[in-house]
C-alpha positions in Angstrom: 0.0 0.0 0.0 1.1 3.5 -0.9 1.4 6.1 2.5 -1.9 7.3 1.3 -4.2 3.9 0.9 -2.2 3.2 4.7 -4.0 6.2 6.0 -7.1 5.2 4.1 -7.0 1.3 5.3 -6.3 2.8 9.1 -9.7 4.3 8.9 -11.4 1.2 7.1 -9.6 -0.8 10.0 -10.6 1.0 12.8 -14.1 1.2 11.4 -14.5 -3.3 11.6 -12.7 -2.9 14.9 -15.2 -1.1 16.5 -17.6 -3.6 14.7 -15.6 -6.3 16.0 -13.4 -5.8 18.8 -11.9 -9.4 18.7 -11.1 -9.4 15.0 -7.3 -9.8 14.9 -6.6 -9.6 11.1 -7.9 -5.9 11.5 -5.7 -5.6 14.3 -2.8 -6.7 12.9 -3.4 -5.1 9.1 -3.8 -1.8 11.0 -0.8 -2.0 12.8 0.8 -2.9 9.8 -0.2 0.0 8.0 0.7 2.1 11.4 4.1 1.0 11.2 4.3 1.9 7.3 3.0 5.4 8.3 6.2 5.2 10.7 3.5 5.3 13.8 5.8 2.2 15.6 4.5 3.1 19.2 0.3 3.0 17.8 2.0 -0.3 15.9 3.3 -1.9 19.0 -0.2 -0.9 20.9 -2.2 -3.3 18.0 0.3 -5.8 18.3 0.2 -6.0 22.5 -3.7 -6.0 22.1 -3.8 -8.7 19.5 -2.1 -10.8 21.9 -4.0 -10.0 24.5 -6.9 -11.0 22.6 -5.6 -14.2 21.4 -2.4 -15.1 22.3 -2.2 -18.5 20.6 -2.9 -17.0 17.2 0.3 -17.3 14.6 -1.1 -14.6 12.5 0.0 -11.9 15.0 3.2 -12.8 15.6 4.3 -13.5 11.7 2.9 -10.1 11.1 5.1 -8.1 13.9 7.9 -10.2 13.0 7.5 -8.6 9.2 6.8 -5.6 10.8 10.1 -6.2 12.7 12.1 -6.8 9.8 10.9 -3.8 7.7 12.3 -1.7 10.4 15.7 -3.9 10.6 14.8 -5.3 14.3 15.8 -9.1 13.2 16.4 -10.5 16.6 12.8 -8.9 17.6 11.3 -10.8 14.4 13.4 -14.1 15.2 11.8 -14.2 18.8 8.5 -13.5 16.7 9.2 -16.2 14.2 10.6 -18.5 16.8 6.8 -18.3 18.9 4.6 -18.8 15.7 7.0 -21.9 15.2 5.7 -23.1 18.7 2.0 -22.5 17.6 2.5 -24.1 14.1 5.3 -26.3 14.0 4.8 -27.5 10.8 4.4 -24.4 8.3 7.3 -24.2 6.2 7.3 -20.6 5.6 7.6 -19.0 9.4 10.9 -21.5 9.4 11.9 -20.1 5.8 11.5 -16.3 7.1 12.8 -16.9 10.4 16.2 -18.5 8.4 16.1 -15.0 6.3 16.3 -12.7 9.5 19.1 -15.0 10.7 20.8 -14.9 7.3 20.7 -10.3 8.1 22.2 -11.1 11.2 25.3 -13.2 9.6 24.0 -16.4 11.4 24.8 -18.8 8.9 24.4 -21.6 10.5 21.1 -21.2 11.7 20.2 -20.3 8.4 20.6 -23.3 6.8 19.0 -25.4 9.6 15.9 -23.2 9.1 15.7 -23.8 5.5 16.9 -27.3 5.6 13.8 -27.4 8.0 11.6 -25.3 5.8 12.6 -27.5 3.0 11.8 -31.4 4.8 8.4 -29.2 4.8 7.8 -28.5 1.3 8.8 -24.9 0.6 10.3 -24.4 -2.9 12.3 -21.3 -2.3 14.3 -22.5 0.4 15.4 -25.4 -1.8 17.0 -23.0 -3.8 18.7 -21.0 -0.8 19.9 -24.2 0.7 21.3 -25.0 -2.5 22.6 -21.8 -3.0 24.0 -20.7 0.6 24.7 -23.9 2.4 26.9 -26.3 0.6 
Protein backbone atom coordinates (compact mmCIF):
# COMPACT_ATOMS: atom_id res chain seq x y z
CA UNK A 1 0.00 0.00 0.00
CA UNK A 2 1.06 3.49 -0.87
CA UNK A 3 1.42 6.09 2.49
CA UNK A 4 -1.92 7.31 1.27
CA UNK A 5 -4.19 3.92 0.92
CA UNK A 6 -2.21 3.21 4.66
CA UNK A 7 -4.03 6.21 6.01
CA UNK A 8 -7.15 5.15 4.11
CA UNK A 9 -6.95 1.29 5.29
CA UNK A 10 -6.29 2.77 9.09
CA UNK A 11 -9.69 4.28 8.93
CA UNK A 12 -11.41 1.23 7.11
CA UNK A 13 -9.60 -0.85 10.02
CA UNK A 14 -10.55 0.98 12.80
CA UNK A 15 -14.14 1.16 11.43
CA UNK A 16 -14.46 -3.32 11.63
CA UNK A 17 -12.68 -2.85 14.93
CA UNK A 18 -15.24 -1.07 16.45
CA UNK A 19 -17.59 -3.60 14.73
CA UNK A 20 -15.60 -6.26 16.01
CA UNK A 21 -13.40 -5.81 18.85
CA UNK A 22 -11.87 -9.39 18.69
CA UNK A 23 -11.13 -9.40 15.03
CA UNK A 24 -7.32 -9.80 14.88
CA UNK A 25 -6.64 -9.62 11.10
CA UNK A 26 -7.87 -5.92 11.48
CA UNK A 27 -5.71 -5.61 14.30
CA UNK A 28 -2.81 -6.67 12.94
CA UNK A 29 -3.36 -5.09 9.14
CA UNK A 30 -3.84 -1.83 11.00
CA UNK A 31 -0.76 -2.02 12.81
CA UNK A 32 0.75 -2.95 9.83
CA UNK A 33 -0.24 0.02 8.00
CA UNK A 34 0.67 2.14 11.38
CA UNK A 35 4.09 0.95 11.24
CA UNK A 36 4.32 1.86 7.26
CA UNK A 37 3.04 5.40 8.27
CA UNK A 38 6.22 5.23 10.65
CA UNK A 39 3.54 5.26 13.75
CA UNK A 40 5.83 2.16 15.62
CA UNK A 41 4.48 3.09 19.24
CA UNK A 42 0.29 3.04 17.84
CA UNK A 43 1.95 -0.25 15.87
CA UNK A 44 3.33 -1.86 18.97
CA UNK A 45 -0.16 -0.93 20.95
CA UNK A 46 -2.20 -3.32 18.05
CA UNK A 47 0.31 -5.83 18.31
CA UNK A 48 0.23 -5.98 22.46
CA UNK A 49 -3.71 -5.99 22.08
CA UNK A 50 -3.79 -8.65 19.53
CA UNK A 51 -2.14 -10.81 21.94
CA UNK A 52 -4.02 -9.95 24.54
CA UNK A 53 -6.95 -11.04 22.55
CA UNK A 54 -5.60 -14.20 21.40
CA UNK A 55 -2.40 -15.10 22.31
CA UNK A 56 -2.25 -18.48 20.56
CA UNK A 57 -2.91 -16.96 17.19
CA UNK A 58 0.31 -17.34 14.61
CA UNK A 59 -1.12 -14.60 12.54
CA UNK A 60 -0.05 -11.95 15.02
CA UNK A 61 3.24 -12.82 15.60
CA UNK A 62 4.32 -13.48 11.71
CA UNK A 63 2.86 -10.13 11.07
CA UNK A 64 5.15 -8.14 13.91
CA UNK A 65 7.95 -10.24 13.03
CA UNK A 66 7.47 -8.57 9.17
CA UNK A 67 6.85 -5.58 10.82
CA UNK A 68 10.06 -6.23 12.67
CA UNK A 69 12.07 -6.77 9.77
CA UNK A 70 10.90 -3.76 7.68
CA UNK A 71 12.31 -1.73 10.43
CA UNK A 72 15.70 -3.87 10.63
CA UNK A 73 14.84 -5.34 14.35
CA UNK A 74 15.76 -9.06 13.21
CA UNK A 75 16.44 -10.48 16.55
CA UNK A 76 12.75 -8.87 17.55
CA UNK A 77 11.26 -10.84 14.36
CA UNK A 78 13.41 -14.11 15.21
CA UNK A 79 11.80 -14.15 18.81
CA UNK A 80 8.54 -13.49 16.70
CA UNK A 81 9.16 -16.19 14.24
CA UNK A 82 10.56 -18.49 16.84
CA UNK A 83 6.82 -18.26 18.93
CA UNK A 84 4.56 -18.79 15.71
CA UNK A 85 7.04 -21.91 15.20
CA UNK A 86 5.72 -23.14 18.66
CA UNK A 87 2.03 -22.52 17.64
CA UNK A 88 2.55 -24.14 14.09
CA UNK A 89 5.33 -26.29 13.98
CA UNK A 90 4.76 -27.45 10.82
CA UNK A 91 4.37 -24.36 8.35
CA UNK A 92 7.34 -24.17 6.23
CA UNK A 93 7.30 -20.63 5.61
CA UNK A 94 7.61 -19.01 9.44
CA UNK A 95 10.93 -21.52 9.44
CA UNK A 96 11.94 -20.13 5.75
CA UNK A 97 11.54 -16.29 7.07
CA UNK A 98 12.82 -16.91 10.36
CA UNK A 99 16.25 -18.49 8.35
CA UNK A 100 16.14 -15.01 6.32
CA UNK A 101 16.31 -12.68 9.54
CA UNK A 102 19.06 -15.03 10.70
CA UNK A 103 20.77 -14.86 7.33
CA UNK A 104 20.67 -10.35 8.06
CA UNK A 105 22.20 -11.06 11.17
CA UNK A 106 25.31 -13.18 9.60
CA UNK A 107 24.02 -16.38 11.44
CA UNK A 108 24.85 -18.79 8.86
CA UNK A 109 24.40 -21.57 10.55
CA UNK A 110 21.11 -21.25 11.66
CA UNK A 111 20.23 -20.28 8.43
CA UNK A 112 20.56 -23.32 6.82
CA UNK A 113 18.98 -25.37 9.63
CA UNK A 114 15.91 -23.24 9.09
CA UNK A 115 15.67 -23.77 5.53
CA UNK A 116 16.86 -27.32 5.56
CA UNK A 117 13.84 -27.41 7.98
CA UNK A 118 11.58 -25.31 5.75
CA UNK A 119 12.64 -27.50 2.97
CA UNK A 120 11.77 -31.36 4.79
CA UNK A 121 8.41 -29.24 4.84
CA UNK A 122 7.85 -28.52 1.32
CA UNK A 123 8.80 -24.86 0.60
CA UNK A 124 10.29 -24.39 -2.91
CA UNK A 125 12.33 -21.33 -2.30
CA UNK A 126 14.29 -22.48 0.45
CA UNK A 127 15.35 -25.36 -1.82
CA UNK A 128 17.04 -23.01 -3.77
CA UNK A 129 18.66 -21.00 -0.84
CA UNK A 130 19.87 -24.21 0.73
CA UNK A 131 21.26 -24.95 -2.54
CA UNK A 132 22.65 -21.83 -3.03
CA UNK A 133 23.99 -20.72 0.58
CA UNK A 134 24.67 -23.85 2.38
CA UNK A 135 26.92 -26.27 0.58
Amino acid sequence: MELGQDSIAIVDFDEAIKLDPGYIRAICNRAEAKSKLNNNKGAQSDFEMAIKIKPEDVYIYQVRAGVSEQLGKYKAAIGDYTRAITLSPQDPDIYYNRGLAYQQLKMRSKFCEDMAHAVALGHQNAQRELKSECK
